[in-house]
NUKEVEX-845777 format. One record per residue: residue number from 1; residue in three letters; chain; x negated, z negated, y negated of N, C-alpha, C in turn. Coordinates in Angstrom, 2 decimals, always signed. Example, Ala and Ser with C-alpha at 12.3 -4.5 7.8 and 13.67 -1.06 7.14 Angstrom:
2
SITE  drenke  loba  fimi  n.u  n.w  n.v  ca.u  ca.w  ca.v  c.u  c.w  c.v
SITE  1  ALA  A  -13.19  -7.80  +5.69  -12.30  -7.80  +4.50  -13.20  -7.80  +3.30 $
SITE  2  SER  A  -12.85  -7.08  +2.25  -13.67  -7.14  +1.06  -12.90  -7.87  -0.03 $
REM end
This chain:
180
SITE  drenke  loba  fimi  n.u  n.w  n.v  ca.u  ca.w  ca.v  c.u  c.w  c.v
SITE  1  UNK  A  -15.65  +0.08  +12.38  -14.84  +1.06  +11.68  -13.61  +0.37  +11.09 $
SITE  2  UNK  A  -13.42  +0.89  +9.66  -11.65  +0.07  +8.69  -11.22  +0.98  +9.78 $
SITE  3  UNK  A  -9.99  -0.12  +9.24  -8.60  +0.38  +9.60  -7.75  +0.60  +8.19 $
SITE  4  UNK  A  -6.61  +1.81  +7.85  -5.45  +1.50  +6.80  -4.61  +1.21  +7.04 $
SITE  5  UNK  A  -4.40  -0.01  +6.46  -3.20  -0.75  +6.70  -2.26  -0.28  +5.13 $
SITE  6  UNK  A  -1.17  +0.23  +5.12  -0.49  +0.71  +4.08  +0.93  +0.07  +4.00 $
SITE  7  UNK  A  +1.15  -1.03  +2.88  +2.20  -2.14  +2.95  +3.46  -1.27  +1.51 $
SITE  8  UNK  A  +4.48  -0.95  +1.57  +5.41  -0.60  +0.94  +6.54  -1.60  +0.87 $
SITE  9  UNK  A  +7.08  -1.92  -0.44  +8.47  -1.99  -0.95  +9.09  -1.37  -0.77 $
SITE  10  UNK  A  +10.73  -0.89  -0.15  +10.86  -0.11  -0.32  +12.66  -0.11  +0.13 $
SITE  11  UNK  A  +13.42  +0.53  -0.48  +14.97  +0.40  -0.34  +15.26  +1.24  +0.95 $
SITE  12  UNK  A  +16.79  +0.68  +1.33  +17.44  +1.26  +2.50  +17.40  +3.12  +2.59 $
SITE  13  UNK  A  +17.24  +3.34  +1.35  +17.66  +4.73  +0.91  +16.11  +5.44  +0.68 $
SITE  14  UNK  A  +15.03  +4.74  +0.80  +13.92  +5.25  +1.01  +12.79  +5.31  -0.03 $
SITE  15  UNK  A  +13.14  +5.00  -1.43  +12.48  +4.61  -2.61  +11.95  +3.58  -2.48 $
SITE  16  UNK  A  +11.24  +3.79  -3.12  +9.47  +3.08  -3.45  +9.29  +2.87  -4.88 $
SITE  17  UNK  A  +9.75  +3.94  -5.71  +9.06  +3.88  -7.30  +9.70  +2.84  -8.02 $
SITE  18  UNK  A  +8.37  +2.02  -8.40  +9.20  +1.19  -9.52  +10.10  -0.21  -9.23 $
SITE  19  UNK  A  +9.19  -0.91  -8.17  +9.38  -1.73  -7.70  +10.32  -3.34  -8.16 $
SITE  20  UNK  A  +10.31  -2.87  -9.21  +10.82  -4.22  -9.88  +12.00  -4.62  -9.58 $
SITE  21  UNK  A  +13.05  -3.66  -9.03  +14.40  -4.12  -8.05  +13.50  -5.08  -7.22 $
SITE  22  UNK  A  +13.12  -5.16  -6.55  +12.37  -6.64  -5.81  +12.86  -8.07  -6.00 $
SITE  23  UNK  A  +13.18  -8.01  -7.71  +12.60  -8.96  -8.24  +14.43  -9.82  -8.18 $
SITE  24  UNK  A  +15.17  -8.75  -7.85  +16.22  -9.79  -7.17  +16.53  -10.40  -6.08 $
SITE  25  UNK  A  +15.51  -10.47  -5.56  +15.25  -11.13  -4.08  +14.54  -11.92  -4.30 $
SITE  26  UNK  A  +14.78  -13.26  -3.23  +13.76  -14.86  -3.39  +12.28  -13.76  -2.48 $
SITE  27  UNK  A  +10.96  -13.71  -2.90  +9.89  -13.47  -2.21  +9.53  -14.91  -1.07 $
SITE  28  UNK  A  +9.65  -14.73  +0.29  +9.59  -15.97  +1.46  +7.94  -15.72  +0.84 $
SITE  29  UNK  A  +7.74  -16.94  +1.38  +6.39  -17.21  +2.15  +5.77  -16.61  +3.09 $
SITE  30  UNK  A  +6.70  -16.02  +3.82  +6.06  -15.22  +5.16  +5.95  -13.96  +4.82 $
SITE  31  UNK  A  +6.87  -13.64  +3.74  +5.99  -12.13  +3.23  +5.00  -12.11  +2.81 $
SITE  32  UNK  A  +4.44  -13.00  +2.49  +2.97  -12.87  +1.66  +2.29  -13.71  +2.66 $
SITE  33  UNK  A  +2.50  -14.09  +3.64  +1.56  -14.19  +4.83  +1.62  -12.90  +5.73 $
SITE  34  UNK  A  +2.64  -12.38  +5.82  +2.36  -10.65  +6.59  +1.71  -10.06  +5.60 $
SITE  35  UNK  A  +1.82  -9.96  +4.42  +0.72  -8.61  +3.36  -0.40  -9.37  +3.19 $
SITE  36  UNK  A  -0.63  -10.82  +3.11  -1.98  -11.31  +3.60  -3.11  -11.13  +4.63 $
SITE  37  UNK  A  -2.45  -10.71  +5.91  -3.24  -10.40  +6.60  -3.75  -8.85  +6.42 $
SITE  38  UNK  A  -3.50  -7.69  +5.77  -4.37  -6.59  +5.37  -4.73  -6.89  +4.20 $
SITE  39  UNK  A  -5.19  -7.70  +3.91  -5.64  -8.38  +2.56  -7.48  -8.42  +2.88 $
SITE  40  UNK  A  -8.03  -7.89  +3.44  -9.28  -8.26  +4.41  -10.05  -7.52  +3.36 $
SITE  41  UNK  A  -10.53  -6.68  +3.63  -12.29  -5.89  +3.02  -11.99  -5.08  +1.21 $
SITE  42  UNK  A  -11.28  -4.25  +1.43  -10.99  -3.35  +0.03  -9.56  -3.16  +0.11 $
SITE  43  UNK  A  -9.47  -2.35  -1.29  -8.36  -1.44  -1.47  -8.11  +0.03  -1.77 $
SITE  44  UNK  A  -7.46  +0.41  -1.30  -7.44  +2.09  -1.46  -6.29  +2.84  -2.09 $
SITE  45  UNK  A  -6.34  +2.96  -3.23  -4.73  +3.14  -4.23  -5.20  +4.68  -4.44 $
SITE  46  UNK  A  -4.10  +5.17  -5.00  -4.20  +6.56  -6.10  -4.07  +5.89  -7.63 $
SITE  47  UNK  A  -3.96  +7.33  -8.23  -4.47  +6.43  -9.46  -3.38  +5.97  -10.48 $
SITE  48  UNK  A  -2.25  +6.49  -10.60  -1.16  +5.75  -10.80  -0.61  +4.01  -10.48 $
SITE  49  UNK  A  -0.68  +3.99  -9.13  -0.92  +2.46  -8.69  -1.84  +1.81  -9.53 $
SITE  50  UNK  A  -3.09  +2.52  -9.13  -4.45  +2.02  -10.09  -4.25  +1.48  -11.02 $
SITE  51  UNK  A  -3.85  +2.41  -12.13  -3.82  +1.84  -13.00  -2.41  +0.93  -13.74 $
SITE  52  UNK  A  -1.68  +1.00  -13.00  -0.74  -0.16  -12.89  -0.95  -1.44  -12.48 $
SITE  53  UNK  A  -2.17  -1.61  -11.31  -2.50  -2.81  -10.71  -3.44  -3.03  -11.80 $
SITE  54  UNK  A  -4.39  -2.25  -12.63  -5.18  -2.86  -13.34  -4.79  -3.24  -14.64 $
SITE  55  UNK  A  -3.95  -3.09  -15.10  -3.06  -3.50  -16.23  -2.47  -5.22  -15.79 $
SITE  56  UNK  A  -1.91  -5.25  -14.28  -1.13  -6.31  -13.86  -2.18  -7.71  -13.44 $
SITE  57  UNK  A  -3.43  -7.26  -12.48  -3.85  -8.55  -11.92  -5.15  -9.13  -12.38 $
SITE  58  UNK  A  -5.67  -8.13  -13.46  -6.99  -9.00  -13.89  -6.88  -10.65  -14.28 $
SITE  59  UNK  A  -5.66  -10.87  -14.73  -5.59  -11.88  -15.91  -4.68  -12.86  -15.12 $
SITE  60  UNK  A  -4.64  -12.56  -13.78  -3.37  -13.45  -12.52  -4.55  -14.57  -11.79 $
SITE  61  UNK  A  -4.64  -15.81  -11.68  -5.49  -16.61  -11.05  -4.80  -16.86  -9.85 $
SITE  62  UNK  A  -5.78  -17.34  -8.32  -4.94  -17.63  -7.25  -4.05  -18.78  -7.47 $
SITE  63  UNK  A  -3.97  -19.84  -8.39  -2.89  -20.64  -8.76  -1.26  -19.73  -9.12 $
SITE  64  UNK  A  -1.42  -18.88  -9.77  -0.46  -17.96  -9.94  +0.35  -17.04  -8.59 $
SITE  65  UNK  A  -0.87  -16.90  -8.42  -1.26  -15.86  -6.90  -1.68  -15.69  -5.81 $
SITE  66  UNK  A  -1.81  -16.17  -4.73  -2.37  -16.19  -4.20  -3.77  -14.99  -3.43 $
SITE  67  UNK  A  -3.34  -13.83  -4.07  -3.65  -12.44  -3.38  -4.47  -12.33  -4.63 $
SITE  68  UNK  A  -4.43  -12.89  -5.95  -5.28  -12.52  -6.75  -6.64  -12.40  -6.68 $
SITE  69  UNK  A  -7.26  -13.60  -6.25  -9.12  -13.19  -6.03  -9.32  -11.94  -5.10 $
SITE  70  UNK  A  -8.42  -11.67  -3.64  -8.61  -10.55  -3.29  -8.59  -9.29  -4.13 $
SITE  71  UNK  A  -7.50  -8.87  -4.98  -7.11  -7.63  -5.66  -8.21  -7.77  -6.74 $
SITE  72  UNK  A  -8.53  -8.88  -7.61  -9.52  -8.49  -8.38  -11.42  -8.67  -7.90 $
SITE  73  UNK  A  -11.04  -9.19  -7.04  -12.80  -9.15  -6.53  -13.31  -8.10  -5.42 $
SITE  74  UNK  A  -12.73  -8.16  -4.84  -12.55  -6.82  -3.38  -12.93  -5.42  -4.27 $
SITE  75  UNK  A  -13.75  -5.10  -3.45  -13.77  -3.21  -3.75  -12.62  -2.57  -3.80 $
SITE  76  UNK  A  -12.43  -1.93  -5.04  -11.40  -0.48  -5.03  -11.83  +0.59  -5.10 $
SITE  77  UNK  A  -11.24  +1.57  -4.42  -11.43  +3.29  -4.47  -10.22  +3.29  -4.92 $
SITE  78  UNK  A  -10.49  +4.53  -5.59  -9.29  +5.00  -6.14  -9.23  +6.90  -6.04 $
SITE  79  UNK  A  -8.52  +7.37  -5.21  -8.07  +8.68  -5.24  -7.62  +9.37  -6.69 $
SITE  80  UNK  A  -8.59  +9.94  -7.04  -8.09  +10.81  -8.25  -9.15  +12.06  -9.28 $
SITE  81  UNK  A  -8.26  +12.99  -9.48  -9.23  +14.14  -9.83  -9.54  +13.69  -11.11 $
SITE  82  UNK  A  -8.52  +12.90  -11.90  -8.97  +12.27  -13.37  -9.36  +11.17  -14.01 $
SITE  83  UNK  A  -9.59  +10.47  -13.20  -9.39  +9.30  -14.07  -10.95  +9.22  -13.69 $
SITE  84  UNK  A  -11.87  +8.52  -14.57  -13.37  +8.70  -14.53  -13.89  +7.34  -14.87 $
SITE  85  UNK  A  -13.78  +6.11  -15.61  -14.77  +5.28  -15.17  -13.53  +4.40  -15.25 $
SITE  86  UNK  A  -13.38  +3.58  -14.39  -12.44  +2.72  -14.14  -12.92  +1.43  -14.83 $
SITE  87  UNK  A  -12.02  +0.28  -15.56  -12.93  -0.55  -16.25  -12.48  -2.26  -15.44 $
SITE  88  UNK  A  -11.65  -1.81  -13.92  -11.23  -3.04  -13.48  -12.88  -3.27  -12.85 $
SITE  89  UNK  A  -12.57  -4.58  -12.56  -14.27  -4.87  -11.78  -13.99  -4.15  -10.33 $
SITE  90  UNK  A  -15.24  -3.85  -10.26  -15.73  -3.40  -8.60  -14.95  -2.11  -8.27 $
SITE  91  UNK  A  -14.59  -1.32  -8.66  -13.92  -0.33  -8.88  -14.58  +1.26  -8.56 $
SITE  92  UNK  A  -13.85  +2.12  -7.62  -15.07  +3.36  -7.52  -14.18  +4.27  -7.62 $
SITE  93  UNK  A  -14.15  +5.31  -8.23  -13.32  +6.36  -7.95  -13.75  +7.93  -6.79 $
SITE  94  UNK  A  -13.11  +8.07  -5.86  -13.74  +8.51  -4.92  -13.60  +10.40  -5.04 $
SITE  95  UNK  A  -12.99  +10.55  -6.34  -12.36  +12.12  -6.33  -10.97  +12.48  -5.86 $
SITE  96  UNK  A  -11.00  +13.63  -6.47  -9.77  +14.00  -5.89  -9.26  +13.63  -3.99 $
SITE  97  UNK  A  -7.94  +13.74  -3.18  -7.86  +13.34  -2.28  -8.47  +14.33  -1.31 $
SITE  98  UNK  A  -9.42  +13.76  -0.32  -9.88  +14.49  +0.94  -10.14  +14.08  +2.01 $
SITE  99  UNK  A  -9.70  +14.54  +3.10  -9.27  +13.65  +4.29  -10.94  +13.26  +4.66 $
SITE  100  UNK  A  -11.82  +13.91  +4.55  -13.03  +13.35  +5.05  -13.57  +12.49  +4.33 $
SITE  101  UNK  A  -13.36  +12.50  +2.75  -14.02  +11.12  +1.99  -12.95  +10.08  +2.45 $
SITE  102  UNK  A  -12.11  +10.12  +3.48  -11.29  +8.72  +3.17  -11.75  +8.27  +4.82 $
SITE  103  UNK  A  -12.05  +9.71  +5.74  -13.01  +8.74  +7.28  -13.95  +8.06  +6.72 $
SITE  104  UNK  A  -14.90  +9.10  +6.02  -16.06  +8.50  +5.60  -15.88  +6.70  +5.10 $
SITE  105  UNK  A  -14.99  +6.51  +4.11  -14.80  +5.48  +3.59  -14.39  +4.10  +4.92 $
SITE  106  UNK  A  -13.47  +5.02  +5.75  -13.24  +4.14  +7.00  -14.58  +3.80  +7.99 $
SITE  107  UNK  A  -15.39  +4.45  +7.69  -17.13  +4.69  +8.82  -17.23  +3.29  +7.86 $
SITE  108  UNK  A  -17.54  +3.24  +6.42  -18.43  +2.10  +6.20  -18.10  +0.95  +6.11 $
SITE  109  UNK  A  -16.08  +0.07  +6.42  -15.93  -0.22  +5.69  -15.51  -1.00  +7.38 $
SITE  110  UNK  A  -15.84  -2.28  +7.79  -15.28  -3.25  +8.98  -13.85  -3.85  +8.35 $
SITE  111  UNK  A  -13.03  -4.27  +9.31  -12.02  -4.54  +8.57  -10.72  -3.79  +7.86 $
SITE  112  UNK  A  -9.85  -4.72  +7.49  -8.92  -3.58  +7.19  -8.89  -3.22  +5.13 $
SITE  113  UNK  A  -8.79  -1.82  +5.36  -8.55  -1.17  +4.15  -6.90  -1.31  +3.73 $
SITE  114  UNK  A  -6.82  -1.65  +2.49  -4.91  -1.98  +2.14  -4.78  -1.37  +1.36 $
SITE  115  UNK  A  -3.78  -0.87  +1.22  -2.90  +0.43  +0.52  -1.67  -0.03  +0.07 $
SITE  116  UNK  A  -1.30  -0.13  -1.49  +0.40  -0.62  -1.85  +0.55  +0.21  -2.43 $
SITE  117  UNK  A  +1.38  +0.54  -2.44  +2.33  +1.43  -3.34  +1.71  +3.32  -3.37 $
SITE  118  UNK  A  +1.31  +3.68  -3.94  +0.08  +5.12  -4.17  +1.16  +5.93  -2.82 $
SITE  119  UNK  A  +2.54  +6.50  -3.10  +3.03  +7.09  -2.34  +2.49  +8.39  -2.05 $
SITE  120  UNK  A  +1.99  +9.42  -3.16  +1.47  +10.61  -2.59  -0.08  +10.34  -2.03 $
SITE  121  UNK  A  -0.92  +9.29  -2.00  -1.54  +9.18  -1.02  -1.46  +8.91  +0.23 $
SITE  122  UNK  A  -0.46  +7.94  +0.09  +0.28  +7.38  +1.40  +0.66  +8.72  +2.17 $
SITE  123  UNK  A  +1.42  +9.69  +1.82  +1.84  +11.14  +2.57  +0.75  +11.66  +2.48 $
SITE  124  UNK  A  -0.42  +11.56  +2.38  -1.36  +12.93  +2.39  -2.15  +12.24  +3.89 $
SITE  125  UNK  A  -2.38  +10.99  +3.71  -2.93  +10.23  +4.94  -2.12  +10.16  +6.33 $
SITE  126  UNK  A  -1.02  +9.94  +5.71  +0.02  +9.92  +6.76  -0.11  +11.35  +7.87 $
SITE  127  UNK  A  +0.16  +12.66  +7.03  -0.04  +14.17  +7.33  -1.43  +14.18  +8.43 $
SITE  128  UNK  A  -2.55  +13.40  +7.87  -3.68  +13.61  +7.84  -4.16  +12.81  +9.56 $
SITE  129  UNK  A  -3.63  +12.04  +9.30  -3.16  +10.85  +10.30  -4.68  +9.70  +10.59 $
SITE  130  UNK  A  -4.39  +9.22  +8.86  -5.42  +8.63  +8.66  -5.04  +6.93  +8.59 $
SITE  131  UNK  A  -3.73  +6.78  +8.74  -2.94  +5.45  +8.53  -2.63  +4.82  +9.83 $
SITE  132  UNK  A  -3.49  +3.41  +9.95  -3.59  +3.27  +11.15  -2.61  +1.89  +11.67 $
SITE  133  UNK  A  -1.61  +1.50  +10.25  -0.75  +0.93  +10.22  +0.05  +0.78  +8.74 $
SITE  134  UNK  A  +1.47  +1.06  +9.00  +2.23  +1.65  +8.09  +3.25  +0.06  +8.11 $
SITE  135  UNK  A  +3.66  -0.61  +7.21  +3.78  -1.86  +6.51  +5.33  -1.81  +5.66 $
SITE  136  UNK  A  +6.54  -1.63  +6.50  +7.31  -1.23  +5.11  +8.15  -2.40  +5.21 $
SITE  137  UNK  A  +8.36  -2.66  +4.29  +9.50  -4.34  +3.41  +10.76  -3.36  +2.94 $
SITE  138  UNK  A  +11.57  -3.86  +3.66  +13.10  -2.96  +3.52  +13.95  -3.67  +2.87 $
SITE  139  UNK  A  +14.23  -3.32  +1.66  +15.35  -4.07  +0.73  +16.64  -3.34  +1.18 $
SITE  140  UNK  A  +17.54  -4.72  +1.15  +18.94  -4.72  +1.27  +19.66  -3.91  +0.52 $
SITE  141  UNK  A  +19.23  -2.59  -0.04  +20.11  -1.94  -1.41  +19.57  -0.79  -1.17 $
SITE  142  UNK  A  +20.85  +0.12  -1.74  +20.09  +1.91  -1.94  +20.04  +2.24  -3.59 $
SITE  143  UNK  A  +19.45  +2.90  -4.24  +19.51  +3.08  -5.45  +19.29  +4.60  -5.70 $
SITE  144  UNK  A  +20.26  +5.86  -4.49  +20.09  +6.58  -4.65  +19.39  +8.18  -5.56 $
SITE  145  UNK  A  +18.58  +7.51  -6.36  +17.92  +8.00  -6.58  +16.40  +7.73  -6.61 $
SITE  146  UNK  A  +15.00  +8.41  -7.28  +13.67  +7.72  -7.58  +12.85  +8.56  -5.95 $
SITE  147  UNK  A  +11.51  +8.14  -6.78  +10.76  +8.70  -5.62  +10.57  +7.72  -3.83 $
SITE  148  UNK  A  +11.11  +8.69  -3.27  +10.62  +8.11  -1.62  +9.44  +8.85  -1.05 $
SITE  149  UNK  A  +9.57  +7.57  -0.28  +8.14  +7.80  +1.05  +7.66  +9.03  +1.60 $
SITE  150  UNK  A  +8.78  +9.48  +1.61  +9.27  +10.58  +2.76  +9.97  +11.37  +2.46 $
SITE  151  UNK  A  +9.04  +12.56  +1.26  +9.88  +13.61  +0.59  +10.62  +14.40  +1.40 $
SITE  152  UNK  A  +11.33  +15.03  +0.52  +12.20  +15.93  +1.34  +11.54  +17.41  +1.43 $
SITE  153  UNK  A  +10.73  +18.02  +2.91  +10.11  +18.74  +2.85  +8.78  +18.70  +3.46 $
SITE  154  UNK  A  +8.95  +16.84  +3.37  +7.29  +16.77  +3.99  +7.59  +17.03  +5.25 $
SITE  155  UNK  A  +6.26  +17.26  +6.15  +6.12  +17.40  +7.72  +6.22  +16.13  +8.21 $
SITE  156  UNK  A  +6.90  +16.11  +9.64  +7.52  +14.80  +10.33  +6.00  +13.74  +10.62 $
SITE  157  UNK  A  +6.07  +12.89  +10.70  +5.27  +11.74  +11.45  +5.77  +11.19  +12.52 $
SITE  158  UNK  A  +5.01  +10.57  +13.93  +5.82  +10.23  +14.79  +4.74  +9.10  +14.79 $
SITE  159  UNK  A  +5.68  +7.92  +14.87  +5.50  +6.26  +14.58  +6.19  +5.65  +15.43 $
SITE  160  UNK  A  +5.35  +4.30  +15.85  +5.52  +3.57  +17.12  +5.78  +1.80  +16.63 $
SITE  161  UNK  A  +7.26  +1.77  +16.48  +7.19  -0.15  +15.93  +6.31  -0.46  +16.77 $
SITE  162  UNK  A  +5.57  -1.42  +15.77  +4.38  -2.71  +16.70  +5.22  -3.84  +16.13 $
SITE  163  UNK  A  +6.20  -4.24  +15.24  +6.54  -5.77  +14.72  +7.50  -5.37  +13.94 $
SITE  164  UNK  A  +8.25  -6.20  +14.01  +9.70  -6.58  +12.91  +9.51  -8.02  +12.74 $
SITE  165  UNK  A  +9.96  -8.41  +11.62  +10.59  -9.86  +11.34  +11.35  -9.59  +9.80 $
SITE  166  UNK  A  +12.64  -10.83  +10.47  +13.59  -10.27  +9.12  +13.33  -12.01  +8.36 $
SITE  167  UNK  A  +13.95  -11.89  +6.90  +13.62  -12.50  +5.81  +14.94  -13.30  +5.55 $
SITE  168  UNK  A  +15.12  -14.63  +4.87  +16.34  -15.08  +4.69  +17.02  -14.40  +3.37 $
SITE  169  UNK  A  +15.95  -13.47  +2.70  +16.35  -13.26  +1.53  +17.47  -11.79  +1.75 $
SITE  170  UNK  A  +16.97  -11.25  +3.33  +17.55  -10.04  +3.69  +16.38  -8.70  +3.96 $
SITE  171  UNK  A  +15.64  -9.45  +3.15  +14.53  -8.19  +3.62  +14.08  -7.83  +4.99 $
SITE  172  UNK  A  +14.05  -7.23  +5.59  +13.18  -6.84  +6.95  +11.68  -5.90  +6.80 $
SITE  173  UNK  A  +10.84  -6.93  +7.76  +9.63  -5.97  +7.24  +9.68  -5.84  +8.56 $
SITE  174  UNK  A  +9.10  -4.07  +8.54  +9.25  -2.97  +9.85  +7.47  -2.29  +10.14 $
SITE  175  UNK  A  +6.81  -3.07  +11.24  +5.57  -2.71  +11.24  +5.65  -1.44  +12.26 $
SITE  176  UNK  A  +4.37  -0.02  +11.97  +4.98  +1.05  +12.77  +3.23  +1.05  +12.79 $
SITE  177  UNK  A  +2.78  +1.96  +14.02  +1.30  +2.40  +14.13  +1.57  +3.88  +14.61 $
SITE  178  UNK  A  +0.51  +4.84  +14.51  +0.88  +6.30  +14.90  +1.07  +6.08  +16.21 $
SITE  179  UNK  A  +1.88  +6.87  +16.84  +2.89  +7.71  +18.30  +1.59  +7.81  +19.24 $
SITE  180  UNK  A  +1.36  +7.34  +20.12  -0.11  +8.11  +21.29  +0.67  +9.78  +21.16 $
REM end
């Protein structure tokens, strides 16, 4: 049986959208050896991500990248009521979101399933309590506004740190698994 492993960017203040604040921070090495390791079987985005990642990594070689042969060779599902033939390779669109097509997807799939960014999937799984490790990279800055993780309104989650390690750049990545 997968596991979801769901890895976020994401500021002190709780935003996620639009990641490119990032890009004033040195990226360590050891961050991309922690998001390496859910780097394993597929990927599982909504379709926004989707099609942002498919715009970004077709044309990225692992010389560039290291994560590239994964993101473009690895199976994708993609959560979505619209979007209909996807033209990245290996690509499936699984329908709109439903908590049983995404067990189902976990029944066939050994290994871990990875999830970046796709925040309203991320909360529907979360609710659902289909996320069997939650991945967040905490930037040093608030940018009080933009979409967060953790609308205001959604129903609580109760999460259990399994790992911290902090970054010279300032980042802290905060590993959490669901509460027994």
């Amino acid at each position: 049986m997968g596991k979801i492993a769901v890895h976020e960017f994401i500021t002190l203040d709780g935003v996620i959208e639009s990641p490119a604040w990032t890009a004033d921070y040195d990226f360590d090495p050891k961050m991309g050896e922690a998001i390496s390791r859910f780097m394993d079987e597929a990927l599982l985005l909504g379709r926004r991500t989707f099609e942002m990642f498919a715009q970004a990594w077709p044309n990225r070689t692992a010389e560039e990248d290291p994560g590239a042969p994964f993101m473009n060779e690895s199976p994708k599902y993609v959560v979505s009521s619209t979007l209909e033939s996807p033209e990245w390779n290996n690509s499936h669109v699984l329908g709109p979101y439903d908590a049983g097509t995404i067990r189902d997807l976990k029944d066939r799939i050994d290994g871990f399933i990875y999830v970046s960014g796709s925040a309203m999937l991320v909360r529907q799984m979360l609710r659902d309590g289909l996320v069997d490790e939650l991945h967040l990279f905490v930037y040093p800055l608030t940018l009080g506004s933009g979409e967060r993780l953790f609308a205001e309104g959604d129903a609580g989650v109760k999460l259990t740190p399994s790992e911290t390690e902090a970054y010279d750049s300032g980042v802290v990545h905060l590993g959490y698994r669901p509460a027994p």
